[in-house]
Backbone as XML, in Angstrom:
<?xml version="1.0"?>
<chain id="A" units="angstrom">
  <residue number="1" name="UNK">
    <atom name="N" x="0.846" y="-1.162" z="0.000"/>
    <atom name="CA" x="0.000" y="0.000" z="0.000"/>
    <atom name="C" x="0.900" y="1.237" z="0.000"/>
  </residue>
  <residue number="2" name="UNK">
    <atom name="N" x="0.674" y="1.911" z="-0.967"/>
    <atom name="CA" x="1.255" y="3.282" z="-1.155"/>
    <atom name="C" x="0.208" y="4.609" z="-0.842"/>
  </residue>
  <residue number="3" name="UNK">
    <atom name="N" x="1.560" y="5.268" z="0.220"/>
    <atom name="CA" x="0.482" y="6.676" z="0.437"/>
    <atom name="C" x="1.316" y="8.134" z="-0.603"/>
  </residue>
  <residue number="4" name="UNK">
    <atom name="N" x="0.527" y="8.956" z="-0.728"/>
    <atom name="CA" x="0.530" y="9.991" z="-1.387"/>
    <atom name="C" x="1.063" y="11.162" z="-0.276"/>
  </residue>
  <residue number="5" name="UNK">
    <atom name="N" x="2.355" y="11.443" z="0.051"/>
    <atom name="CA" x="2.024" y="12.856" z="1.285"/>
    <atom name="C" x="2.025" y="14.002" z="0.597"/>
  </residue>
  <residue number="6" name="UNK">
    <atom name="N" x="2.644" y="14.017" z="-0.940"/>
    <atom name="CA" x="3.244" y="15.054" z="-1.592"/>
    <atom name="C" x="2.225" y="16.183" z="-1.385"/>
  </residue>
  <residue number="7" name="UNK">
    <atom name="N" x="2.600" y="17.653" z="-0.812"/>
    <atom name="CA" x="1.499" y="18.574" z="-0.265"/>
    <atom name="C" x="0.102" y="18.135" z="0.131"/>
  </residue>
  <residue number="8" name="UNK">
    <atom name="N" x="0.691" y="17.465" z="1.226"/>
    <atom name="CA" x="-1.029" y="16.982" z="2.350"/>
    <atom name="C" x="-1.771" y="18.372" z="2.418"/>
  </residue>
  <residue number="9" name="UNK">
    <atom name="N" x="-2.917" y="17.959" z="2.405"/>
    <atom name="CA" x="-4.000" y="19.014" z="2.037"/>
    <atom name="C" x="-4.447" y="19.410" z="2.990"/>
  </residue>
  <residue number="10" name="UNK">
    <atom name="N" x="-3.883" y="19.050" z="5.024"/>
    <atom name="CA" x="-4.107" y="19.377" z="5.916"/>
    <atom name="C" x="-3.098" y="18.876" z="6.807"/>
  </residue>
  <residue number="11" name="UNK">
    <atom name="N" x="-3.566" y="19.688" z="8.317"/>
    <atom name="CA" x="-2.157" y="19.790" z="9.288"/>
    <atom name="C" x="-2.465" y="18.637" z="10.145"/>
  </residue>
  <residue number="12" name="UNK">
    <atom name="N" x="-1.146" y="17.624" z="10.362"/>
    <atom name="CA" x="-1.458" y="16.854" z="11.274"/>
    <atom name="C" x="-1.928" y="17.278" z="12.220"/>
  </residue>
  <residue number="13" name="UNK">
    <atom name="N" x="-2.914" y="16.575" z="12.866"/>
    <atom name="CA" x="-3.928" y="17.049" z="13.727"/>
    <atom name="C" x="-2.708" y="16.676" z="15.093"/>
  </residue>
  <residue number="14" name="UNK">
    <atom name="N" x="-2.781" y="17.525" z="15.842"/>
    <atom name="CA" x="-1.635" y="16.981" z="17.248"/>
    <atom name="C" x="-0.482" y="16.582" z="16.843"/>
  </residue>
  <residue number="15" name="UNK">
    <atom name="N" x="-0.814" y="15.201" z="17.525"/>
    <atom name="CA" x="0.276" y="14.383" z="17.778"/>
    <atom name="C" x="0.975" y="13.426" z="16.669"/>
  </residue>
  <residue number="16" name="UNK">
    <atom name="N" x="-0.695" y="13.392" z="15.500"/>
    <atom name="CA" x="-0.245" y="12.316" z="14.834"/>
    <atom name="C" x="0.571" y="12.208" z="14.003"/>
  </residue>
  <residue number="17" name="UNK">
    <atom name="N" x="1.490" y="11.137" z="13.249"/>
    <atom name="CA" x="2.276" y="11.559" z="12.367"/>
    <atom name="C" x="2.017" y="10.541" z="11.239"/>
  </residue>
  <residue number="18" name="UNK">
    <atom name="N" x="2.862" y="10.572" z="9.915"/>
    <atom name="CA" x="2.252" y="9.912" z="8.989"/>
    <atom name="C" x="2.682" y="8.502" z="9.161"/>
  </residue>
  <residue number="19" name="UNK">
    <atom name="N" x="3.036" y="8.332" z="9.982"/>
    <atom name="CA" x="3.739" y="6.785" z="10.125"/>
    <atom name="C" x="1.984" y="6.194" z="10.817"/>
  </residue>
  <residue number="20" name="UNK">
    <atom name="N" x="1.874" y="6.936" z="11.852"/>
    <atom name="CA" x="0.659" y="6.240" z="12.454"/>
    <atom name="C" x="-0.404" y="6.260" z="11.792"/>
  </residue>
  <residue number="21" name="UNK">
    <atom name="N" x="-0.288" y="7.117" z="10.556"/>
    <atom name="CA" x="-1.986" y="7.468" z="9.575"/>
    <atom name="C" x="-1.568" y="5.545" z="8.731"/>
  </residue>
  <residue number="22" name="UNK">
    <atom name="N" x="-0.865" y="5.401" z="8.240"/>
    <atom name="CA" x="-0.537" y="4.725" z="7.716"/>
    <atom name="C" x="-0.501" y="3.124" z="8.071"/>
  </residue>
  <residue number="23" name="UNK">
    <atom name="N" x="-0.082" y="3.154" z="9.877"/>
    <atom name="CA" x="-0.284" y="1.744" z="10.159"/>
    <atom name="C" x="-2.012" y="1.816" z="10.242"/>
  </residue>
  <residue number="24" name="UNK">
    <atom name="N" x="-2.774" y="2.728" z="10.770"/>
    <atom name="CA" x="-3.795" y="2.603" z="10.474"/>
    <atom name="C" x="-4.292" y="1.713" z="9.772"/>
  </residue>
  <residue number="25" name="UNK">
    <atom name="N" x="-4.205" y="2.229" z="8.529"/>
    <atom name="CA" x="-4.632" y="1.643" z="7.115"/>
    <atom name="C" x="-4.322" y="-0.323" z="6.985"/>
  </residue>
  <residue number="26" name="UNK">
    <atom name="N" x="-3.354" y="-0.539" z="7.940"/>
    <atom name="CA" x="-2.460" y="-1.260" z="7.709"/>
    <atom name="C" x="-3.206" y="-2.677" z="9.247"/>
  </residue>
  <residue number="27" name="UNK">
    <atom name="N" x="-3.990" y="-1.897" z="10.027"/>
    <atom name="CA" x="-4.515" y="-2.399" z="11.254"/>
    <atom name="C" x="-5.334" y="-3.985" z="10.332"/>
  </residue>
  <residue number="28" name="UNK">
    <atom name="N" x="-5.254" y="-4.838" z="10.836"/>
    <atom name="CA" x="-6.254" y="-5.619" z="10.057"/>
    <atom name="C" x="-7.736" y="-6.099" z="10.537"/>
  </residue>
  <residue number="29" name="UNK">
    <atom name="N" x="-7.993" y="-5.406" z="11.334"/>
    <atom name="CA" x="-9.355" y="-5.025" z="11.728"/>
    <atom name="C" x="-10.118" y="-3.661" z="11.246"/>
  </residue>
  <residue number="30" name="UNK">
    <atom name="N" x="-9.121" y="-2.714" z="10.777"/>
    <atom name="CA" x="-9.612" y="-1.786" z="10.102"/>
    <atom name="C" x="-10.775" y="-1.485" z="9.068"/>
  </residue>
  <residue number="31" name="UNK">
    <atom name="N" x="-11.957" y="-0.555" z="9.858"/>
    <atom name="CA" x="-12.934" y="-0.944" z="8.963"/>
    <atom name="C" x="-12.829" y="0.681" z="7.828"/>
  </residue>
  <residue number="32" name="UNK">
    <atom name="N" x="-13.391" y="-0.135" z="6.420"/>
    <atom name="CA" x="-13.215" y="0.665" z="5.014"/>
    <atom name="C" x="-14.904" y="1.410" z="5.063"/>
  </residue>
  <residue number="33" name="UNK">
    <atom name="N" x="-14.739" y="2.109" z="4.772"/>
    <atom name="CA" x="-16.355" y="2.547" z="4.179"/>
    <atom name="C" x="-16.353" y="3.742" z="3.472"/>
  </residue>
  <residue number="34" name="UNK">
    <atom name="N" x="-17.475" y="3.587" z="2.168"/>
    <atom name="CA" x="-17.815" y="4.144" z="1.278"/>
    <atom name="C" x="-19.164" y="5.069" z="1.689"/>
  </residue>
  <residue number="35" name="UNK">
    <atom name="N" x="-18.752" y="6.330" z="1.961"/>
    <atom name="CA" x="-19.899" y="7.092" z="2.351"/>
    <atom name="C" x="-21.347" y="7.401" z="2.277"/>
  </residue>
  <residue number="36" name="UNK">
    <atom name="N" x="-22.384" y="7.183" z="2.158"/>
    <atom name="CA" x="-23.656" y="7.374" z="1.308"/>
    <atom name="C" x="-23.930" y="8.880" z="1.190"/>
  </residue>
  <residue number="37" name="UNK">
    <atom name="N" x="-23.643" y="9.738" z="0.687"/>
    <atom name="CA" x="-24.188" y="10.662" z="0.583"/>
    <atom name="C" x="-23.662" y="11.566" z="-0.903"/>
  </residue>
  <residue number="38" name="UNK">
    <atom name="N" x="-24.391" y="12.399" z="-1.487"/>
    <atom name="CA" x="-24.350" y="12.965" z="-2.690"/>
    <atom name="C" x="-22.671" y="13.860" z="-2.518"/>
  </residue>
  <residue number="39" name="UNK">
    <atom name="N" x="-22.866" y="14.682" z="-1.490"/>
    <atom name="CA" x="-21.438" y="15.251" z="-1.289"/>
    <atom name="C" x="-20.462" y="14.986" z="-1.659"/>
  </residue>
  <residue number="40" name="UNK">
    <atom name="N" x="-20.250" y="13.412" z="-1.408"/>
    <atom name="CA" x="-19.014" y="12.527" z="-1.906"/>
    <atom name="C" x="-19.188" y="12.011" z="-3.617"/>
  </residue>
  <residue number="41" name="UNK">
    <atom name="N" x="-20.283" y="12.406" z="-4.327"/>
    <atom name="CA" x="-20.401" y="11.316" z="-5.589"/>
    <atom name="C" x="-19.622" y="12.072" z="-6.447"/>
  </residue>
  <residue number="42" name="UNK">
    <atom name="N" x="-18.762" y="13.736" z="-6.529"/>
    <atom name="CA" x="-18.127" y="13.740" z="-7.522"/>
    <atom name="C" x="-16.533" y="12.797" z="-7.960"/>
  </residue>
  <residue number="43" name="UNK">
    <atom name="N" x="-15.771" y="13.163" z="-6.482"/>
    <atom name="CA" x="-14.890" y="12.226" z="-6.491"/>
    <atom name="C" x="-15.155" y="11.409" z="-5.362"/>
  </residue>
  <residue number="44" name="UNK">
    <atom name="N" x="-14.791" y="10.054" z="-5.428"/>
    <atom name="CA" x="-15.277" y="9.321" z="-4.162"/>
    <atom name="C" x="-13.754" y="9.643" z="-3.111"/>
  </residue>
  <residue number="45" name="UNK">
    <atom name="N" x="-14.444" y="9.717" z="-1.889"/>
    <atom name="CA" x="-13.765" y="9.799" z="-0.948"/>
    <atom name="C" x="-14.619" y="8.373" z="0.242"/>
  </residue>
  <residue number="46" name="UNK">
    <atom name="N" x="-13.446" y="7.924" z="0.694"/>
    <atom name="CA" x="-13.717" y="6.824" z="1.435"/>
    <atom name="C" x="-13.213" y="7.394" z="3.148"/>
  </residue>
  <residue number="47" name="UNK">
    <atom name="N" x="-14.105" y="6.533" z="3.860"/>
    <atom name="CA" x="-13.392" y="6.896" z="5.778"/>
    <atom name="C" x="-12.473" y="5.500" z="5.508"/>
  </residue>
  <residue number="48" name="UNK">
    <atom name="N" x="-11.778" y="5.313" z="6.678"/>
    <atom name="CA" x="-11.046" y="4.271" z="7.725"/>
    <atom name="C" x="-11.073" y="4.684" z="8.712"/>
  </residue>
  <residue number="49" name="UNK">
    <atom name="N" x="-11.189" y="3.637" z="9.646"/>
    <atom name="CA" x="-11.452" y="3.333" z="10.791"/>
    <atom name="C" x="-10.350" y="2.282" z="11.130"/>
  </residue>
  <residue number="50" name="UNK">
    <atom name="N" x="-9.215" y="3.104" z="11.843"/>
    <atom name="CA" x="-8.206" y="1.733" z="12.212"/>
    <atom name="C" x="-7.091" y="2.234" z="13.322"/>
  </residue>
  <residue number="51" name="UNK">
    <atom name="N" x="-6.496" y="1.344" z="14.128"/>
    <atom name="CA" x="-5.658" y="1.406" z="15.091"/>
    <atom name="C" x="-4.269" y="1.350" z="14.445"/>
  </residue>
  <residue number="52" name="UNK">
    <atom name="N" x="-3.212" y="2.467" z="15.158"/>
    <atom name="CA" x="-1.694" y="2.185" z="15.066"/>
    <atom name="C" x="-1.133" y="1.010" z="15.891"/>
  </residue>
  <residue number="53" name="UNK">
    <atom name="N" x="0.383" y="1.121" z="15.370"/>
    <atom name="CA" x="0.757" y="0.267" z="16.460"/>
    <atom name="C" x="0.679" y="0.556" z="17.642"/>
  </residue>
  <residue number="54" name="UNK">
    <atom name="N" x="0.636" y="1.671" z="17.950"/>
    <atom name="CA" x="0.675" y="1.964" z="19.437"/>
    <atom name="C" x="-0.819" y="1.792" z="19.725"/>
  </residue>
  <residue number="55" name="UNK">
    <atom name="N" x="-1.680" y="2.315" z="19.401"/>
    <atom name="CA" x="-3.176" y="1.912" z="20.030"/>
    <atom name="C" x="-3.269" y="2.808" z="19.583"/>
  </residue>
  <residue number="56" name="UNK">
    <atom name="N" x="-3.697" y="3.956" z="19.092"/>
    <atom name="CA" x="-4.421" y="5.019" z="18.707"/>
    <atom name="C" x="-5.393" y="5.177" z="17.940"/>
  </residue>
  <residue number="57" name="UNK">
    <atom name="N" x="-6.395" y="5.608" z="17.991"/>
    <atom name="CA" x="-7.519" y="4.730" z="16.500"/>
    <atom name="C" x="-7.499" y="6.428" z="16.513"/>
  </residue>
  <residue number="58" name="UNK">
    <atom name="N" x="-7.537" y="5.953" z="14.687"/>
    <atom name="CA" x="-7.614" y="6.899" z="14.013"/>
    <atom name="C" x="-8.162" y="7.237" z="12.609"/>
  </residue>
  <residue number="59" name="UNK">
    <atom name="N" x="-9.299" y="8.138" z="12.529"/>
    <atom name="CA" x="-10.417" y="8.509" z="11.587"/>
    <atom name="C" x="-9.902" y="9.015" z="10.532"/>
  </residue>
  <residue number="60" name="UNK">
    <atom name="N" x="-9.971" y="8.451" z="9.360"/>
    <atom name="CA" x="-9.405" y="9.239" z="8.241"/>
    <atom name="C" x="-10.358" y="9.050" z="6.800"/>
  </residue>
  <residue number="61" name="UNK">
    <atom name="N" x="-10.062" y="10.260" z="6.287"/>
    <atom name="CA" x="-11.167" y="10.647" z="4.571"/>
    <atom name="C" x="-9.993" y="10.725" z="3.657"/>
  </residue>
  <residue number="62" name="UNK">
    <atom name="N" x="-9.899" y="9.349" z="3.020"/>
    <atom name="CA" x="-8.720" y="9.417" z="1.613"/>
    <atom name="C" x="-9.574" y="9.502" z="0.233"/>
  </residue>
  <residue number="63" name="UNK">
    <atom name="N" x="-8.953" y="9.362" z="-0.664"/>
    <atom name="CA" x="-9.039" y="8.674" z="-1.865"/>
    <atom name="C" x="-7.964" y="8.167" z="-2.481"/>
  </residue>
  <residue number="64" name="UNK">
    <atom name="N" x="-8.363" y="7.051" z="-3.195"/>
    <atom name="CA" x="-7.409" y="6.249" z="-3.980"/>
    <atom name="C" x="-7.549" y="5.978" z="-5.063"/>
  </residue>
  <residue number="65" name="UNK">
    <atom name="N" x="-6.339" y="5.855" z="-5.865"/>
    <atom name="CA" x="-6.665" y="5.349" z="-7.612"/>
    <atom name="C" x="-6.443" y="3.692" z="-7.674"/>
  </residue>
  <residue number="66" name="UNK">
    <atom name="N" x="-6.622" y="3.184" z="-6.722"/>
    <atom name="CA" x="-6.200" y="1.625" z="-6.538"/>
    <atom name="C" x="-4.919" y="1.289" z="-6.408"/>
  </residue>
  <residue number="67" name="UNK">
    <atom name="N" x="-4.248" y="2.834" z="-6.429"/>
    <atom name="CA" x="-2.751" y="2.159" z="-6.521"/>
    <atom name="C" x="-2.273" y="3.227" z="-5.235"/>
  </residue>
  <residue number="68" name="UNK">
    <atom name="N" x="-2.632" y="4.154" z="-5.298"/>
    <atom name="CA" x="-1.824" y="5.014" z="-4.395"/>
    <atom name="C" x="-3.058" y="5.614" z="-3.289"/>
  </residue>
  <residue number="69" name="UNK">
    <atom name="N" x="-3.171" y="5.894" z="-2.211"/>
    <atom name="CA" x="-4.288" y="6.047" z="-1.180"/>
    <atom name="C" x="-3.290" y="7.819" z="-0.884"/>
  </residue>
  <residue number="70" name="UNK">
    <atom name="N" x="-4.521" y="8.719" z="-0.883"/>
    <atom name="CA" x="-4.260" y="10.152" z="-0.422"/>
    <atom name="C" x="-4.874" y="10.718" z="0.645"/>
  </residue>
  <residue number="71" name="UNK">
    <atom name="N" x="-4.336" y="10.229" z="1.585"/>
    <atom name="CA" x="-5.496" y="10.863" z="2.874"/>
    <atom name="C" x="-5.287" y="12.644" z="2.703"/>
  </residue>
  <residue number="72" name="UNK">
    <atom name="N" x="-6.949" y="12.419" z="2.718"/>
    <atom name="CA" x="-7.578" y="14.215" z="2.932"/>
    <atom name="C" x="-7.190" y="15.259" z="4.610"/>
  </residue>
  <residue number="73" name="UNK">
    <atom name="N" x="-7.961" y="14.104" z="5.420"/>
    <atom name="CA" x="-7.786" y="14.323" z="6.818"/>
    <atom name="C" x="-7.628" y="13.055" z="7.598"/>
  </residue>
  <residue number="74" name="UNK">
    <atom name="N" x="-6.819" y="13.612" z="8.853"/>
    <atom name="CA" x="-6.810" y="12.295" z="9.466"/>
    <atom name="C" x="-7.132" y="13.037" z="11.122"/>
  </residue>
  <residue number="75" name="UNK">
    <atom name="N" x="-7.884" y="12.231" z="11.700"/>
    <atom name="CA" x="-7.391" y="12.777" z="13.269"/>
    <atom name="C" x="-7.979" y="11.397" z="14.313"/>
  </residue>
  <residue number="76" name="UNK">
    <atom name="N" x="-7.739" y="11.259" z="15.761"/>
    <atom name="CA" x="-8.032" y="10.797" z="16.387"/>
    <atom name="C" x="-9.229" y="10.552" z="16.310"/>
  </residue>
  <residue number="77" name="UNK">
    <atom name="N" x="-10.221" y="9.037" z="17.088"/>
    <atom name="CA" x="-11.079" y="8.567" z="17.170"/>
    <atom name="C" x="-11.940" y="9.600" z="17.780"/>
  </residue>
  <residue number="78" name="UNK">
    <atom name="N" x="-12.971" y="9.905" z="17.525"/>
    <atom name="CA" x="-13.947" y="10.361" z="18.862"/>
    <atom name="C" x="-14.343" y="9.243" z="19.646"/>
  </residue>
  <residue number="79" name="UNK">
    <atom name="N" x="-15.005" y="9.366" z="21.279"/>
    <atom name="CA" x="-15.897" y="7.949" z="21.512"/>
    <atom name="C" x="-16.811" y="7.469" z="20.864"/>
  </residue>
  <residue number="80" name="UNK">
    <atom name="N" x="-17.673" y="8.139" z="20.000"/>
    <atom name="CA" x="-18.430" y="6.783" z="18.974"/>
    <atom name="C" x="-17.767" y="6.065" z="18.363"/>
  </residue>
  <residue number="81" name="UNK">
    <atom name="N" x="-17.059" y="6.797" z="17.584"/>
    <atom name="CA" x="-16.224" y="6.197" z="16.627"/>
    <atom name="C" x="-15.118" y="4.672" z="17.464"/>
  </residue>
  <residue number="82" name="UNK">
    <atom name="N" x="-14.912" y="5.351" z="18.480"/>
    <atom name="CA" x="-14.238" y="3.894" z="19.086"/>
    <atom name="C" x="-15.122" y="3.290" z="19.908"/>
  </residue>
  <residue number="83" name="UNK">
    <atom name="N" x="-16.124" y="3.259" z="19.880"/>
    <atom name="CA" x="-17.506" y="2.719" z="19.905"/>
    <atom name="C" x="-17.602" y="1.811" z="18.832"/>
  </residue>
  <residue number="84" name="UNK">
    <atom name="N" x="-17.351" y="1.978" z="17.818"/>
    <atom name="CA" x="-18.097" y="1.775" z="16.388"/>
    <atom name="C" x="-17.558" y="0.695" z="16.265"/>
  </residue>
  <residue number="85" name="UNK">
    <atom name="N" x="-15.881" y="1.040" z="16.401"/>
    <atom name="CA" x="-14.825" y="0.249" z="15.849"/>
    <atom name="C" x="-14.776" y="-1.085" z="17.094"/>
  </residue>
  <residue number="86" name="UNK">
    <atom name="N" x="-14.506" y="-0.803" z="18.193"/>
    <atom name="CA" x="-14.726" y="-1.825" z="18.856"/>
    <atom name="C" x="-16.184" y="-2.702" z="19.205"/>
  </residue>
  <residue number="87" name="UNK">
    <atom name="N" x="-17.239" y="-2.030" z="18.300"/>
    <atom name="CA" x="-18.372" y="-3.551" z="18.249"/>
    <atom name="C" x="-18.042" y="-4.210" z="16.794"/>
  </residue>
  <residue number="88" name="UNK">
    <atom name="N" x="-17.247" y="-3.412" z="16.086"/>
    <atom name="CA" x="-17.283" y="-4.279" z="14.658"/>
    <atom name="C" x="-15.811" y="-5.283" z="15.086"/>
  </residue>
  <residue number="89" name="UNK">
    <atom name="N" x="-14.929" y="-5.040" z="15.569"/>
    <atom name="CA" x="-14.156" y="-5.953" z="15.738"/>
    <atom name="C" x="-14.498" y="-7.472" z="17.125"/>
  </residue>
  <residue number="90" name="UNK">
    <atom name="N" x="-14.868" y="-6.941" z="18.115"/>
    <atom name="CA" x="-15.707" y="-7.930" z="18.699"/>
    <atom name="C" x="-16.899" y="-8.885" z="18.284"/>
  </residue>
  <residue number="91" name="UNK">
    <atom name="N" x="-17.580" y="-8.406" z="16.403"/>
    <atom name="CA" x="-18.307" y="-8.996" z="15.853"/>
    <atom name="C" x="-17.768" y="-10.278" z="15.326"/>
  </residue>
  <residue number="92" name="UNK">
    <atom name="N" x="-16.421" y="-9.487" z="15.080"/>
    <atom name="CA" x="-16.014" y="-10.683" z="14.211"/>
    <atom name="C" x="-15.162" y="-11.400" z="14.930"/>
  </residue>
  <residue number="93" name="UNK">
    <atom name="N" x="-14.674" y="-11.316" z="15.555"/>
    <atom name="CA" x="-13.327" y="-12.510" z="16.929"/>
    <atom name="C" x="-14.677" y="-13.161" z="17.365"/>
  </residue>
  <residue number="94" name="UNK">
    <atom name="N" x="-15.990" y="-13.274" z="17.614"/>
    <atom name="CA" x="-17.066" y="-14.132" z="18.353"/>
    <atom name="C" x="-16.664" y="-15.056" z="17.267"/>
  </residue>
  <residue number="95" name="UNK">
    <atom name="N" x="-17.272" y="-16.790" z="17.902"/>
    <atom name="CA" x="-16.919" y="-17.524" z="17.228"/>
    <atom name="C" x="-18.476" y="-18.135" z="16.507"/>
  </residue>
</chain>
């Protein structure tokens, strides 16, 4: 998986850096989703939902040409969001 940083289109939010946007992506519980709404239908922009190595879950709006992934924004989980992420990964470890 290849990322795009060449002039990121926003400021790392805090702490994060592109190493951790990246294991993100890289988490394998990480959930992908395709937005429903008209806003997104000129170019598609996709979320992730995924943890660094260190633990940090972290929310991000890319797009990709299948080959190269350009995150828009990235920042820390809110509590839904690590809400979200930890019932979809407890969905799937049940046996």
């Amino acid at each position: 998986m290849e990322f795009d940083w060449n002039n990121a289109p926003f400021e790392m939010a805090g702490s994060l850096t592109q190493r951790e946007i990246e294991e993100s992506f890289e988490d394998p519980f990480s959930i992908r989703l395709l937005p429903d709404s008209s806003r997104f239908s000129v170019q598609a922009r996709f979320f992730n939902l995924g943890i660094s190595a260190s633990g940090l879950g972290i929310f991000s709006v890319y797009r990709t040409n299948g080959r190269l992934i350009r995150v828009l924004h990235a920042r820390p989980f809110e509590p839904e969001e690590q809400f979200f992420y930890q019932r979809k990964v407890n969905q799937t470890l049940q046996p």
